[in-house]
N, C-alpha and C positions, 0 to 999 in steps of 0.2 A: 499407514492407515490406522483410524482406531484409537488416535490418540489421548484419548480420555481411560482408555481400559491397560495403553502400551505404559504409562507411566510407570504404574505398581508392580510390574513385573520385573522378575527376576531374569541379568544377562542370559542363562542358559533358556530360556526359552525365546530368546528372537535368533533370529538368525545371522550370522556373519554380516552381508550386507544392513542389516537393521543396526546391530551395534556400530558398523561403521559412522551411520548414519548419522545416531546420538549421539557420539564422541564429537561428530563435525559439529552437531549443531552446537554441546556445552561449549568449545570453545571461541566457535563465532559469536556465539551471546555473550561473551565479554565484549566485543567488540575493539578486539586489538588493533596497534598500531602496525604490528609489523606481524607475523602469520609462518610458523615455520609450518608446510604441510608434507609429510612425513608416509609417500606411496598413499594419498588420501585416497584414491580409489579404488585398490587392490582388490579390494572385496566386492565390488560393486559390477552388478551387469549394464550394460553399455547405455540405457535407458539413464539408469539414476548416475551414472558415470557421468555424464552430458548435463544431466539438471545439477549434480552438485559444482561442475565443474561451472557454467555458467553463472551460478550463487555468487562464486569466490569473484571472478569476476565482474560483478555489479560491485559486488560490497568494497573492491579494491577502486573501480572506479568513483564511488561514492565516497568511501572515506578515508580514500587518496593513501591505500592500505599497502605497506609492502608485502610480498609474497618471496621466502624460500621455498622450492618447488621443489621433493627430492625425488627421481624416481626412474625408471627403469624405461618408462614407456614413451616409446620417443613420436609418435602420435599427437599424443597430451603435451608432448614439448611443443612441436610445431604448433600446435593451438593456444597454447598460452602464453608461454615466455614472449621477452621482448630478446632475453640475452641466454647463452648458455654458456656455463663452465662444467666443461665435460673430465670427469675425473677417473684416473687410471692407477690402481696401486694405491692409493692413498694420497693421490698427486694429483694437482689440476693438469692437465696436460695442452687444453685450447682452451680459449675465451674469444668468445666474438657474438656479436649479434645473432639475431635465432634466422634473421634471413639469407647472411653468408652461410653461418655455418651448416645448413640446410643445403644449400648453394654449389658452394664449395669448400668443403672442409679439409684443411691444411693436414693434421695431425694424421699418419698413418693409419691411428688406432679407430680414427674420427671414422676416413674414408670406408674401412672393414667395416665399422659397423655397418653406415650406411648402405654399404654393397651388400650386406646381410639379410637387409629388410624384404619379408615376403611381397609380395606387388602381382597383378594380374596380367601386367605383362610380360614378365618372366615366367610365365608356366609353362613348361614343358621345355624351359631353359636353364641356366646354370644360378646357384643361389649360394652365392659367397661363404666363407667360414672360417672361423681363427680358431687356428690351430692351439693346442696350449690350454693352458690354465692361468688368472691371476696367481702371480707370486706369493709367496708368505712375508706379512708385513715386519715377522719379528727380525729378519736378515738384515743384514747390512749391503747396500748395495754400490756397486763399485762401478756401475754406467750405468745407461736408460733402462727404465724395469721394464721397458715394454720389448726390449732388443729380442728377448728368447720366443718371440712370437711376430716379431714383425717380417713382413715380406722384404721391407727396401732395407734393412739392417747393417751396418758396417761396423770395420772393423773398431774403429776408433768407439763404436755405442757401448761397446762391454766394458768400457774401461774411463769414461768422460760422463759424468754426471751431467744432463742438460739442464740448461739455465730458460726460462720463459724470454721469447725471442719476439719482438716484435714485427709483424705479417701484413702490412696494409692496417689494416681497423682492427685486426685480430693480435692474441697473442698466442703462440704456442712452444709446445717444451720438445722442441725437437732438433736435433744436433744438422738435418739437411737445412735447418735456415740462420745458422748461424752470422753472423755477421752482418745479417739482412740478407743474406741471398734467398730470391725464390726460384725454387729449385723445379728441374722441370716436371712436365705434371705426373703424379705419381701411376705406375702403371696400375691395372686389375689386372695383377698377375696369380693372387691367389688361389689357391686349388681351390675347384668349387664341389657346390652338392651337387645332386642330380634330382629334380622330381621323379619321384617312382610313382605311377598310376597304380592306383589299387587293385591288386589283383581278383578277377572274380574266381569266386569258387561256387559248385555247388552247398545248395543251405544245409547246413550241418545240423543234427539234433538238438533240440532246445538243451544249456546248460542248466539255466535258471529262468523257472516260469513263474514271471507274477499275474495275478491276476485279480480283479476289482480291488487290489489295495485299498482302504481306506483308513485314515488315521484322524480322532479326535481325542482335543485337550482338553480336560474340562475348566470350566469357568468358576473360581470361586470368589464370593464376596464376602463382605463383615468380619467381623471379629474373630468369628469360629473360623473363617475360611468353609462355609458350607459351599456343594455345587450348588450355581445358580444355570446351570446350561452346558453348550458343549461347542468350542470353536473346531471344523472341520476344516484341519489343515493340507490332506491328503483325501481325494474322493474320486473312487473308480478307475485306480491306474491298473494297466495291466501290457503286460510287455515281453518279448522273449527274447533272451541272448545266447546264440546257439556258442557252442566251443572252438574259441578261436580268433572271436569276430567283438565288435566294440561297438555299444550304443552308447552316444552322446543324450543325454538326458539335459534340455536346457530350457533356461525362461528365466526370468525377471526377479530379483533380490525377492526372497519370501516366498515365491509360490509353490516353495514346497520340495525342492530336489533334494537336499539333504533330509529332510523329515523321513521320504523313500527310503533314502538308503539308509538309515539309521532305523529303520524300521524293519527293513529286509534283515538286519544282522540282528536285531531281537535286542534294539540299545534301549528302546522307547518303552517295554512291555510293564513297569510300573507306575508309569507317569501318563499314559493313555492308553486310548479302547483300538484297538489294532483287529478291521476285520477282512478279510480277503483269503488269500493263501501265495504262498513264495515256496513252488516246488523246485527243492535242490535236489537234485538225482531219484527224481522219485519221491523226496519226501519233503513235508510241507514244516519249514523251516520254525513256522507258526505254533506248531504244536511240540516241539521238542523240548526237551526238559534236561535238567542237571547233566548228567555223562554224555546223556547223545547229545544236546546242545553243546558239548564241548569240544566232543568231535566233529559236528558239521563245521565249526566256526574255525578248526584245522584248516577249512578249506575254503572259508568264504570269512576273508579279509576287509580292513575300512581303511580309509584315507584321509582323515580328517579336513576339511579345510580350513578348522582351526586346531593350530598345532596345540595351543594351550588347552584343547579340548578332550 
């Protein structure tokens, strides 16, 4: 929004999803031929998730664009790919169509993911898990990197580095299809999670009480940088979090979640007008100053969600 005022600003005042934003747009105004996108939605809530994602997609249809797709969320995979090469260790491990391997996915590592996937028809039922840790890439490896974590593992994987094996239309890097053999179907024998239903407790005393929060930046223009006004970023929050207990704070790239909590730990108090109150044990975090502000902030910690922040 605002794009005539978002120009001249400075990265540190938009927020995570907004820089995302800009970054997609400088590189799609080249208008490239081929598009490496690199978790392009990390930052994005699932609104502008879905508009930029749809973007990439016209602009690939239109000017017959390739797309590198890198990313973690396999969601976004099933939505856009045609093809996936799913990689493990530093190694492709399968390659196949996004419809098989959705399908039916060859690759042990493949099947664990997929069995991992939350779903609403597994609640209150069992929810897959891999055991282990990715390997350290500086090692040298003397069989399959995935053997110290695979369910169907033998003996011969610790010691036989696998070669990419041709599967029907797929390929994969696994020592059960050597030769061409397809091997039979792989069990879900993995230990699994359990859903734990939340336990209810009586409401515990407020830890931290905010109340009418509101937060404004001012607006400057010209030369001087004089204020010409005041954008209210944060208006009238107010919320309690007793001890113990987790409020999800959420809404749409920019309306303001992180402004909150950077406002609550006293990050904002020279760059805007901060009025409400945020009582931490009795005291109103608002007003604290040199030593006792360094003491409360002992105890009330941040997370950035931008790590280079």
């Amino acid at each position: 929004p605002e794009p005539e005022r978002r120009i001249d600003e400075y990265p540190f005042r938009l927020s995570g999803g907004q820089k995302q934003r800009v970054m997609i747009a400088m590189t799609l105004a080249c208008e490239p031929d081929f598009l490496i996108a690199d978790e392009p939605t990390t930052a994005l809530d699932v609104t502008i998730q879905a508009q930029i994602l749809d973007l990439l997609e016209q602009l690939q249809r239109e000017q017959c664009m390739g797309l590198l797709l890198i990313t973690h969320d396999l969601a976004v995979v099933s939505g856009m790919a045609q093809q996936v090469a799913l990689m493990y260790a530093g190694q492709i491990v399968e390659v196949a169509s996004a419809a098989e391997f959705f399908a039916a996915p060859k690759h042990p590592y493949a099947r664990a993911l997929l069995r991992a996937l939350p779903d609403t028809a597994k609640r209150g039922g069992a929810l897959a898990a891999i055991a282990g840790t990715v390997p350290a890439l500086w090692q040298e490896f003397s069989g399959c990197r995935f053997a110290p974590r695979c369910e169907r593992v033998m003996d011969v994987c610790h010691h036989t580095l696998p070669e990419m094996e041709r599967c029907g239309a797929s390929s994969v890097r696994c020592l059960l299809y050597r030769d061409g053999a397809v091997p039979a179907a792989l069990a879900d024998s993995a230990e699994p999670l359990r859903y734990a239903a939340p336990r209810a407790e009586a409401p515990a005393q407020a830890l931290l009480e905010v109340r009418d929060l509101s937060v404004r930046f001012p607006i400057r223009k010209g030369l001087l940088q004089r204020v010409s006004g005041a954008f209210t970023a944060v208006g009238g929050v107010s919320f309690d979090i007793p001890a113990g207990r987790t409020l999800a704070l959420v809404g749409e790239s920019g309306c303001g979640k992180t402004t909150t909590g950077k406002a609550i730990v006293q990050l904002l108090r020279d760059i805007a007008a901060i009025e409400g109150r945020a009582l931490w044990e009795g005291r109103n975090l608002f007003e604290l100053q040199g030593p006792a502000l360094r003491d409360a902030r002992r105890d009330v910690q941040i997370i950035f969600q931008d790590p280079y922040a």
